[in-house]
C-alpha positions in Angstrom: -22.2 -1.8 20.7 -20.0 0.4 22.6 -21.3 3.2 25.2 -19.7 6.2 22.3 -21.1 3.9 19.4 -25.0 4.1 21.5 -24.2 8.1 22.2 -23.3 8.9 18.6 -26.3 7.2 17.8 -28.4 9.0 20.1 -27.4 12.0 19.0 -27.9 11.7 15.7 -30.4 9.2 13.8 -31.9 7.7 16.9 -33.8 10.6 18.0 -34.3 12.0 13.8 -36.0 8.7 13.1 -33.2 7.5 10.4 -32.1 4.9 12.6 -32.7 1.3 11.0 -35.2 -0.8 13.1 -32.6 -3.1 13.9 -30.2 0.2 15.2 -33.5 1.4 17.6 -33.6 -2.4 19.3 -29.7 -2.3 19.7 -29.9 1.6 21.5 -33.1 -0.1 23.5 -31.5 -2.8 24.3 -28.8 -0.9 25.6 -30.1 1.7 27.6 -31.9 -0.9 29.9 -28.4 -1.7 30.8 -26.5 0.8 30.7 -26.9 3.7 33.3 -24.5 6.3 31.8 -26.3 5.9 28.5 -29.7 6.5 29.6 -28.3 9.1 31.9 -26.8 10.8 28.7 -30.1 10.2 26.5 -32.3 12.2 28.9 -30.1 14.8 29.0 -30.3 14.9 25.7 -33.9 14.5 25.4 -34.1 17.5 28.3 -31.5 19.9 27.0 -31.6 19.9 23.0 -35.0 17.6 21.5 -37.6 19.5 24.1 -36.7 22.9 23.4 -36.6 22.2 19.9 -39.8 21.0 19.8 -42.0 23.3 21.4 -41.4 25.9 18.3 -42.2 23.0 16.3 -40.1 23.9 12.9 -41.2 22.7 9.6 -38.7 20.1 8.6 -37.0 22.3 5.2 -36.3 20.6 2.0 -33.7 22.2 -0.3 -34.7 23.1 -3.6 -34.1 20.5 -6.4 -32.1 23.4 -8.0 -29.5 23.0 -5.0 -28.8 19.5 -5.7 -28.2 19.6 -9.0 -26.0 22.7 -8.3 -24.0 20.1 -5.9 -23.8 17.1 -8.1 -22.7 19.2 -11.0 -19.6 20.6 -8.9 -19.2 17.3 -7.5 -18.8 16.4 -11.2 -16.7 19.0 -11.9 -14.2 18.1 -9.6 -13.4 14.9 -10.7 -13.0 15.7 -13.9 -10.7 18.2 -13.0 -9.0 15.4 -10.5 -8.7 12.7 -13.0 -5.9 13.0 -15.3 -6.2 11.7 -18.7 -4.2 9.4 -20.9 -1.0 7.7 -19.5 -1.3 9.5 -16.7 -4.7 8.5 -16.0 -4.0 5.0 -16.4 -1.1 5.0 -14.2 -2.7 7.4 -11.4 -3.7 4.4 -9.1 0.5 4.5 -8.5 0.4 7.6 -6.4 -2.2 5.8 -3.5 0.8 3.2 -3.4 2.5 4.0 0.6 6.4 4.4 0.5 7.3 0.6 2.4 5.5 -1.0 -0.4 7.4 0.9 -3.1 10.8 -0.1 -0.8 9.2 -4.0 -0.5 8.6 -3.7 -4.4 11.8 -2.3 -5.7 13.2 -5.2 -3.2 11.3 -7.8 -4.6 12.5 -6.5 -8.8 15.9 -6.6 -7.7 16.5 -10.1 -5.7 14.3 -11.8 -8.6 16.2 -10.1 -11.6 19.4 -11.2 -9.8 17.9 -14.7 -9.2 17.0 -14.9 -13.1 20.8 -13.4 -14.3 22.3 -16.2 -12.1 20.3 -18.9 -12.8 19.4 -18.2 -16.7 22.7 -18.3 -17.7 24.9 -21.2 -17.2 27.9 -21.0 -19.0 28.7 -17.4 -18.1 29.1 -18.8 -14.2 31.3 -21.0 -16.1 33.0 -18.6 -18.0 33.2 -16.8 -14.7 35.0 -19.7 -13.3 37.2 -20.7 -15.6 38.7 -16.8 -15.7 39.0 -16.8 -12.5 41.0 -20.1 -12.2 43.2 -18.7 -14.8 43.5 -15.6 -13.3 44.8 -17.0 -9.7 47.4 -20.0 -11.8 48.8 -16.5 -12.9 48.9 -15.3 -9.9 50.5 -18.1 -8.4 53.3 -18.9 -10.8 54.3 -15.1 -10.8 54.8 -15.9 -6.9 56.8 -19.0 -7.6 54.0 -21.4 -6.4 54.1 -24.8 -7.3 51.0 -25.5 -9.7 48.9 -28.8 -9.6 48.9 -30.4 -13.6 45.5 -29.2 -14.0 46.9 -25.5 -14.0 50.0 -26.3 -16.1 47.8 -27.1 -18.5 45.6 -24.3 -18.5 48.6 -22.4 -19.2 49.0 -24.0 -22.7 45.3 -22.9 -23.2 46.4 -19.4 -23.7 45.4 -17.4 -26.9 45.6 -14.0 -26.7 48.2 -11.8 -27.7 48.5 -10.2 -24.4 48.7 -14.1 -22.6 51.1 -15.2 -24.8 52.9 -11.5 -24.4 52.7 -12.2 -20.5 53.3 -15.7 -20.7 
């Protein structure tokens, strides 16, 4: 343990007694080493546990009636906290932090444009083939020579408004 880890400890359940066996050994163990430690636990011992004890106080208990009076507000509370329904089953949403929300959203949107591209094949093809069409159009409007493969998607036309244009 640390030198503030032994002082915290000292402080608090070492010298009340609450300290585990174990946790007395480690603050022990610790003090035979550590000069600043034992310097700190005698002034402790001198300044706040001696004076203490010479009135010797009766250790008080709190009436049972207080900590029921706690547990029931304690009680209260929550309730009040916990929302109910939809809400309450979706609550766990708010302890999310905003760079997983980000890395979330991220992850919806790259997968749902993954599974449009890769679901469906024959609107890429679709895709394709308009956009062939498309630049042939483009190209004999300009008076670029075609290959044969475009002249004959120019008999491939169907529409009223290709055959118009055309």
């Amino acid at each position: 343990m640390k030198c503030n880890d032994i002082q915290d400890l000292i402080l608090t359940d070492y010298h009340d007694g609450h300290a585990s066996e174990d946790i007395r050994k480690q603050v022990k163990s610790h003090l035979k080493q550590c000069a600043v430690c034992r310097e700190f636990a005698a002034d402790f011992q001198r300044y706040a546990v001696e004076p203490l004890a010479e009135h010797k106080l009766p250790q008080a208990e709190p009436p049972e009636s207080l900590w029921n009076s706690i547990r029931d507000r304690i009680e209260q509370e929550n309730k009040q906290q916990t929302p109910t329904g939809l809400l309450g089953r979706l609550a766990f949403i708010t302890h999310i932090p905003r760079p997983a929300y980000t890395a979330i959203a991220s992850a919806i949107a790259a997968s749902l444009v993954f599974f449009m591209m890769t679901s469906s094949p024959e609107y890429s093809k679709e895709a394709g083939d308009y956009i062939s069409e498309q630049t042939s159009y483009l190209f004999s409007d300009n008076g670029v020579q075609q290959s044969e493969s475009e002249t004959e998607a120019d008999d491939e036309f169907d529409s009223v408004i290709e055959v118009f244009f055309m």
